[in-house]
C-alpha positions, 0 to 999 in steps of 0.5 A: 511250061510257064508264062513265057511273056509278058508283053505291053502293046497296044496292039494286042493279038497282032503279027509281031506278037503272033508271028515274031514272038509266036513263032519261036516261043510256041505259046498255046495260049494268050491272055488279054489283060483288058478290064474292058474287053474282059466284058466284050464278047464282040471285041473278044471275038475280032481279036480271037480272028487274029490268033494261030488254030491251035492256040486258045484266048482268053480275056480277063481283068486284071484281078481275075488274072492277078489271081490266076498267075500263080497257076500259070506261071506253072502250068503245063500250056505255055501262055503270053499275056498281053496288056494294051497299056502299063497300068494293067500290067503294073496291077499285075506286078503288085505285091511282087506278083511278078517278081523275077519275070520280065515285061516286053514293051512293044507298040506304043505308039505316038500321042500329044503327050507322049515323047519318042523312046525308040520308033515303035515306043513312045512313052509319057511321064505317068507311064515312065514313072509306072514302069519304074514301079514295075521294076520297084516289085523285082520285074525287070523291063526291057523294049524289044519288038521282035526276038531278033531285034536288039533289047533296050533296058528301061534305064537306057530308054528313060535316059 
């Protein structure tokens, strides 16, 4: 298999990811890029309640997993990986780590500097421009919280 997602919300382990996108892509893995639940066991233990019985979590920083893509993306366990906000996922997609892949925004919610994009996608302008970097390493970037749901492509949401 491969990694068949590579997701942005701050929600992480949660019913859209694990029931929507969970359903139809059969992950038997999740990772949770997170420099700081890479070292919390505790926060690692309640995200883990959120996960299917057959499927494994892993939490790890973003140059643990930035070394280990390479083997997931051809490995035989299909995995999803989760980033809370952009700029974990833009350290992955560096030095085109990514390149090819496709990165899924999906909860970002409201805040003071954020503006609306779509219900589910606010966005502020450091994290407009570092998607627009994500896209500069051969990632293409689209909006789209459930897989039955319309896609939105990043230049049609920073429009």
């Amino acid at each position: 298999m491969t990694v068949v997602l590579f997701r942005i919300d701050e929600r992480l382990i949660h019913g859209q990811v694990v029931i929507g996108w969970g359903t139809q892509l059969r992950p038997g893995r999740y990772i949770v890029v997170d420099d700081d639940l890479a070292g919390s066991e505790w926060e690692q233990e309640l995200y883990r309640l959120g996960l299917p019985e057959d499927a494994e979590g892993e939490f790890l920083s973003v140059t643990e997993c930035r070394e280990r893509l390479p083997a997931l993306r051809d490995d035989d366990v299909s995995t999803v990986i989760l980033t809370r906000r952009v700029e974990p996922m833009l350290g992955l997609a560096r030095d085109r780590r990514m390149e090819g892949e496709t990165v899924n925004l999906g909860g970002l919610h409201h805040s003071t500097d954020r503006v609306e994009r779509l219900p589910y996608l606010h966005l502020n302008t450091g994290e407009a421009s570092q998607l627009r970097e994500i896209v500069s390493e051969g990632v293409t970037v689209t909006a789209q919280d459930l897989p039955g749901s319309r896609r939105v492509d990043l230049e049609t949401l920073l429009l």
